[in-house]
C-alpha positions, 0 to 999 in steps of 0.5 A: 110543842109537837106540830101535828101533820094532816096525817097525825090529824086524820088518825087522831079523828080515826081514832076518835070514831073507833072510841065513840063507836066503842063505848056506844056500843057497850051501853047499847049492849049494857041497856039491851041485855036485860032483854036478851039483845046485844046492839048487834041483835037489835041492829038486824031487828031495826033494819028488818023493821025499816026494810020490810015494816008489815008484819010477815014482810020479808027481806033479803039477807043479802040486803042487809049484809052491806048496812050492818057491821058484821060479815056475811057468815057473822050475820048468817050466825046472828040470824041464826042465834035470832030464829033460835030464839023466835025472833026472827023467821028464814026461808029459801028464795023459790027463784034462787036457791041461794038466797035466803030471806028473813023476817020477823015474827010477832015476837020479834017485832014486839021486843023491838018495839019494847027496846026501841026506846031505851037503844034510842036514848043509849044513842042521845046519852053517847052521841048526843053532843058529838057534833058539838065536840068536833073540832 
């Protein structure tokens, strides 16, 4: 039997994050497409709502590039793909040209609030016995 070395251990645990990661969001994508939303399309709507929660309230783009999984040309992209679609709203910050603040529309937060359910049972259905499988 192979003795397994601090390091064979914490790229076992890597491996096993990357893989729970993975198949999470597939099913979030797999229960979200009916609606139109990938995981990452929701993700952006869900901070939006935790970031700027009354309606016409908006958020820097610039804060949400470091909370999501996506690079700051993937997420302009998303946003992008998200107004395209009148979920979302963008506009020029007056104090610096290059900022851009976004927010969502009533669209936007009513799909939210539509698909929030189903990407929180997603999350029970793959994560809810996580800590129990830890070793």
């Amino acid at each position: 039997m192979a003795v397994k070395t601090a390091g064979g251990r914490l790229e076992e645990r890597w491996r096993e994050i990357l893989s729970v990661h993975a198949r999470t969001m597939c099913e979030i994508d797999r229960v979200l497409h009916p609606h139109g939303l990938g995981a990452s399309d929701f993700e952006v709507l869900d901070l939006l709502v935790t970031e700027a929660p009354e309606e016409g309230a908006q958020c820097r783009v610039q804060n949400l590039v470091g909370r999501v999984h996506l690079s700051q040309s993937a997420l302009s992209r998303l946003i992008a793909r998200l107004e395209k679609d009148g979920l979302v709203e963008r506009s020029m910050c007056a104090e610096d040209r290059r900022g851009v603040y976004v927010a969502l529309t009533r669209s936007g937060r009513a799909l939210h609030t539509e698909v929030l359910p189903l990407q929180r049972a997603a999350l029970a259905r793959m994560l809810g016995d996580v800590e129990d499988s830890r070793p």
